[in-house]
Backbone bond lengths (Angstrom), bond angles and torsions (degrees), N, CA, C in turn:
res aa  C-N    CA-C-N  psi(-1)  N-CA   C-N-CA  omega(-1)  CA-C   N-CA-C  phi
1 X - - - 1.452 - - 1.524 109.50 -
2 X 1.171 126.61 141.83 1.326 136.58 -171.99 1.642 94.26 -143.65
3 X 1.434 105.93 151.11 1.306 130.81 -175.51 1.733 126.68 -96.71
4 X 1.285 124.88 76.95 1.590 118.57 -175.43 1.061 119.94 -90.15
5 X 1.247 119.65 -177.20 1.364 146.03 -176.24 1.760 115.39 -115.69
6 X 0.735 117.57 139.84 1.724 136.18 155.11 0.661 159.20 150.45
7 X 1.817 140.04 177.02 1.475 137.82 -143.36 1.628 114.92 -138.53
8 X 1.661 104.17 161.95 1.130 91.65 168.03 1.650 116.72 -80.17
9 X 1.437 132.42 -139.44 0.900 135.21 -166.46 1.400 123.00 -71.23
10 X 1.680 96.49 -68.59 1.450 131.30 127.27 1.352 113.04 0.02
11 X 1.266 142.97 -74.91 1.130 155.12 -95.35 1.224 131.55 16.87
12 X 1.591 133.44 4.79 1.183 153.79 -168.30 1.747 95.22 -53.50
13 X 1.249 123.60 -15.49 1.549 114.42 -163.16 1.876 79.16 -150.20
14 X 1.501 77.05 129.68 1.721 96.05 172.63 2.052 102.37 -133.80
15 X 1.172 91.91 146.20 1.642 104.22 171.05 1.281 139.97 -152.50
16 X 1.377 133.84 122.96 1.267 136.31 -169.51 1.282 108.65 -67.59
17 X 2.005 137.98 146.14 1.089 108.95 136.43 1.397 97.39 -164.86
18 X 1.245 128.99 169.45 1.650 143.86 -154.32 1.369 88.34 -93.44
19 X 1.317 112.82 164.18 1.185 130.58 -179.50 1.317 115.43 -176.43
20 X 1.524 113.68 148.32 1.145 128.45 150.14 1.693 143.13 -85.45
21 X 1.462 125.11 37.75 1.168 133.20 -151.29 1.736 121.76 -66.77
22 X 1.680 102.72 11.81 1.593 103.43 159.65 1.409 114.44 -95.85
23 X 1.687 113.02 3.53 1.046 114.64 173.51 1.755 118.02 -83.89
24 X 1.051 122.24 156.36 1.430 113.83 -164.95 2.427 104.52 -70.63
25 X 1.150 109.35 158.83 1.555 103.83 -178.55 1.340 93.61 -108.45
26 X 0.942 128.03 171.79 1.699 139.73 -165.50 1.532 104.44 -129.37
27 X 1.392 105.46 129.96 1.316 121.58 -161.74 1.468 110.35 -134.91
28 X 1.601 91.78 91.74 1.474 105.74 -159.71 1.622 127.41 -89.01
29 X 0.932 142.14 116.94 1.328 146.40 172.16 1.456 145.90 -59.15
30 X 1.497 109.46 -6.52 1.475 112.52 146.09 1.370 135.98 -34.57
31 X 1.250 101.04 179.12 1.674 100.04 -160.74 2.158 88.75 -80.20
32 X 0.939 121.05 -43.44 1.432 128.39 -163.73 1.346 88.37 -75.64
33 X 1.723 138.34 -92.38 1.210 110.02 169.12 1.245 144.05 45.68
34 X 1.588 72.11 -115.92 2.036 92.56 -168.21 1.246 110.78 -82.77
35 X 1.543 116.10 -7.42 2.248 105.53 175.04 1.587 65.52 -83.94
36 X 1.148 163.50 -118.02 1.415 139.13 -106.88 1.691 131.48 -98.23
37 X 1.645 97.07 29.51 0.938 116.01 153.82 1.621 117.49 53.32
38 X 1.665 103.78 43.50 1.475 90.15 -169.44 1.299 98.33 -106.78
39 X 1.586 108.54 171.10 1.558 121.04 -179.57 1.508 97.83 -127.07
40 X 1.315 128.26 118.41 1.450 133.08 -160.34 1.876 98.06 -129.49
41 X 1.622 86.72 134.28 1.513 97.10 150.99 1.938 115.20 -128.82
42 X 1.116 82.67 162.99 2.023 102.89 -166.33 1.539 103.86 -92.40
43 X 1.344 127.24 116.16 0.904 128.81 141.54 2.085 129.81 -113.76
44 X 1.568 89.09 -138.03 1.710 78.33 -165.69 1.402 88.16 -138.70
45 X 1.525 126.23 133.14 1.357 137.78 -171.37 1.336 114.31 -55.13
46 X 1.834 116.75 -21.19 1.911 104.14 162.18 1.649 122.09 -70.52
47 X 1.668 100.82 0.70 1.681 101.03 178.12 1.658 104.81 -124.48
48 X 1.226 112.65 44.32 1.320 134.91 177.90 1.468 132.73 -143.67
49 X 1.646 129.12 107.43 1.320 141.23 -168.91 1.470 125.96 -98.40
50 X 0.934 137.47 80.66 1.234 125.74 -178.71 1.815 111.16 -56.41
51 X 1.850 137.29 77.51 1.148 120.22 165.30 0.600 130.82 -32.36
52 X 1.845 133.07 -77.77 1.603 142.49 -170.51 1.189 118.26 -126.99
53 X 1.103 116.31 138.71 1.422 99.93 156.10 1.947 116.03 106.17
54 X 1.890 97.67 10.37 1.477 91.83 -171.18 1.873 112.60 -74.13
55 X 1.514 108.20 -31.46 1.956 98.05 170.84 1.599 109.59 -68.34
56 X 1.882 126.95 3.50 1.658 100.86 158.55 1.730 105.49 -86.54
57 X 1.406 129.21 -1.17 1.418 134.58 174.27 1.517 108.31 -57.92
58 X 1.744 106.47 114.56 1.298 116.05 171.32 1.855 102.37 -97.69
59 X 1.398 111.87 168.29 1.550 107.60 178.30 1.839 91.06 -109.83
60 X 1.034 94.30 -173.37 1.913 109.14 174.46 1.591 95.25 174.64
61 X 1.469 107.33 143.81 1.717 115.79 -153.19 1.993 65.77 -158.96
62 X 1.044 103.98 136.59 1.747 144.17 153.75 1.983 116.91 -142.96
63 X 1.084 89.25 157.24 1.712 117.18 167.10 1.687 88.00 70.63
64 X 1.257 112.53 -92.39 1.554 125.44 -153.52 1.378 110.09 -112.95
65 X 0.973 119.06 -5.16 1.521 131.85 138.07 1.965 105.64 88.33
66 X 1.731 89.23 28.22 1.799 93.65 -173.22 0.711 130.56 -85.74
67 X 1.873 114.69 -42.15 1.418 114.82 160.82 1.519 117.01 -129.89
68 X 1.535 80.73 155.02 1.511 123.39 -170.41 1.877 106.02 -49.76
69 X 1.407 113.15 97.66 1.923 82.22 179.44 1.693 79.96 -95.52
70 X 1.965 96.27 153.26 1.391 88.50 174.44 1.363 107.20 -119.49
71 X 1.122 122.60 144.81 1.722 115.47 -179.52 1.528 122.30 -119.82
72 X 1.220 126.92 179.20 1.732 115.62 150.31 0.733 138.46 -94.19
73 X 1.377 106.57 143.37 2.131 114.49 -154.55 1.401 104.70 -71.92
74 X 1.823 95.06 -22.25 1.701 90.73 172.05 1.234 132.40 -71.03
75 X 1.374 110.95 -62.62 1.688 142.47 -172.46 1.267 121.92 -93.12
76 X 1.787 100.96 -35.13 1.829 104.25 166.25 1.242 111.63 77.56
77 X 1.198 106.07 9.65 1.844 111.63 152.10 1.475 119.18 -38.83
78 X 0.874 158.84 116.67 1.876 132.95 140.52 1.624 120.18 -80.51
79 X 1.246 113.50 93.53 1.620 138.08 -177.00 1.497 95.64 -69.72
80 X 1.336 145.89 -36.98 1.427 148.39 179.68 1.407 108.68 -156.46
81 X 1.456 105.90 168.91 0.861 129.94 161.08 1.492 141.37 -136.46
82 X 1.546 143.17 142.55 1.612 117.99 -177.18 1.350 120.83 -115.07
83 X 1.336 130.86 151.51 1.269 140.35 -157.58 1.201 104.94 -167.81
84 X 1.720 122.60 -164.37 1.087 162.71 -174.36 0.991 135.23 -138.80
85 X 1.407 120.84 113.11 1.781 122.83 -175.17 1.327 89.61 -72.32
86 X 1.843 105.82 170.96 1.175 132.47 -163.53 1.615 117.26 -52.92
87 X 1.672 107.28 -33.09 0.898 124.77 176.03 1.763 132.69 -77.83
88 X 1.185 97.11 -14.24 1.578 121.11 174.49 1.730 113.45 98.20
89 X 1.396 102.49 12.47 1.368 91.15 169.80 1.559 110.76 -89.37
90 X 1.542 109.84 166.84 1.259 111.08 -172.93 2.066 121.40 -83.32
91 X 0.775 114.08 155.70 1.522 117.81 -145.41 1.796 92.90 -155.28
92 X 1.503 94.94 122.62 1.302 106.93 170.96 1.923 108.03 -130.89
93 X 1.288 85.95 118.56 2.070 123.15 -169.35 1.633 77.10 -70.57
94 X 1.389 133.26 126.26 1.269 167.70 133.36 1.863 101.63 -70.30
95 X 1.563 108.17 107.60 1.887 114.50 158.89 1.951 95.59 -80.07
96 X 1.087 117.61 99.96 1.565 125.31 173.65 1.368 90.65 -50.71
97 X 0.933 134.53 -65.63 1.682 154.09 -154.17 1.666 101.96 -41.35
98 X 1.306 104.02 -21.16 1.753 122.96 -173.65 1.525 102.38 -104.22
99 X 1.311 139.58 26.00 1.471 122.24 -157.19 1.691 76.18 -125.43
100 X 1.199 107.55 121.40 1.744 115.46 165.03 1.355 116.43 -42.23
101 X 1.305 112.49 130.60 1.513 135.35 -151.90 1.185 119.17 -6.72
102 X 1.242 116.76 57.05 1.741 128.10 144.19 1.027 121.71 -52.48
103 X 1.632 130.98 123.59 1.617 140.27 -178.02 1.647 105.77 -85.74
104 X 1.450 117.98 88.18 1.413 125.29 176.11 1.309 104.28 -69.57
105 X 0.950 145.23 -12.27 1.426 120.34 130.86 1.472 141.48 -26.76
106 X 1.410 103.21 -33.01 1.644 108.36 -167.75 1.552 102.82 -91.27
107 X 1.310 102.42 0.47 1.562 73.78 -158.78 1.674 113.30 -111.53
108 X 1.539 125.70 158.65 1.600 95.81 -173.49 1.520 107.56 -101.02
109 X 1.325 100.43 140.34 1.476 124.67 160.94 1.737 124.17 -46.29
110 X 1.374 114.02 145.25 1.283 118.55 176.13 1.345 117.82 -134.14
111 X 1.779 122.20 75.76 1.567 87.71 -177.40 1.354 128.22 -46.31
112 X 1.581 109.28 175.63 1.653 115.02 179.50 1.441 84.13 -164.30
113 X 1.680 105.62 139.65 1.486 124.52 -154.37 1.630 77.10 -99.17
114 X 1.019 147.20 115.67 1.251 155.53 -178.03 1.537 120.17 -114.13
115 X 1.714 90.00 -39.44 1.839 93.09 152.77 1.455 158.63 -81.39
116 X 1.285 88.19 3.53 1.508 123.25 171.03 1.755 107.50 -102.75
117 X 0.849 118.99 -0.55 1.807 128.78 163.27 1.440 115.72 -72.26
């Protein structure tokens, strides 16, 4: 686990959170997804910081209305999101794509059939 940083576009919203990034990111294919092209990893809200910027956090809820993606009210990034693993614990969706100068190149991909959910 290693410790990053990041923002939305803006930077109006900054956030800490642990990670595992030799682990593969999941590259999901839903309709929300893939028009915004994110590559997400899962963690757990004690390895997650909201720095700055959480009253520019807008919510947005589609399909089943579970989790929270949150974005900026400014720029309209979505840097995370919150939910629930299968099991009902709570689970916070990391946009990697937002983690200060991370080489998305390096990292491996996972599809996840997301449109068939």
């Amino acid at each position: 686990m290693e410790t990053y940083e990041g923002a939305c576009h803006c930077r109006n919203i900054r956030y800490q959170v642990e990670l595992d990034l030799t682990q593969p990111v999941i590259e999901c294919n839903c309709s929300h997804c893939q028009m915004k092209g994110f590559l997400l990893q899962f963690t757990t809200p004690e390895k997650f910081t909201i720095l700055q910027g959480e009253e520019e956090l807008k919510t947005y809820r589609f399909n089943t209305h579970v989790i929270e993606h949150m974005f900026c009210s400014d720029c309209g990034v979505e840097p995370f999101g919150r939910g629930a693993n299968p099991d009902g614990t709570p689970a916070i969706a990391i946009n990697v794509r937002t983690i200060d100068g991370l080489d998305i190149g390096s990292l491996t991909r996972m599809p996840y059939d997301g449109k068939s959910s």
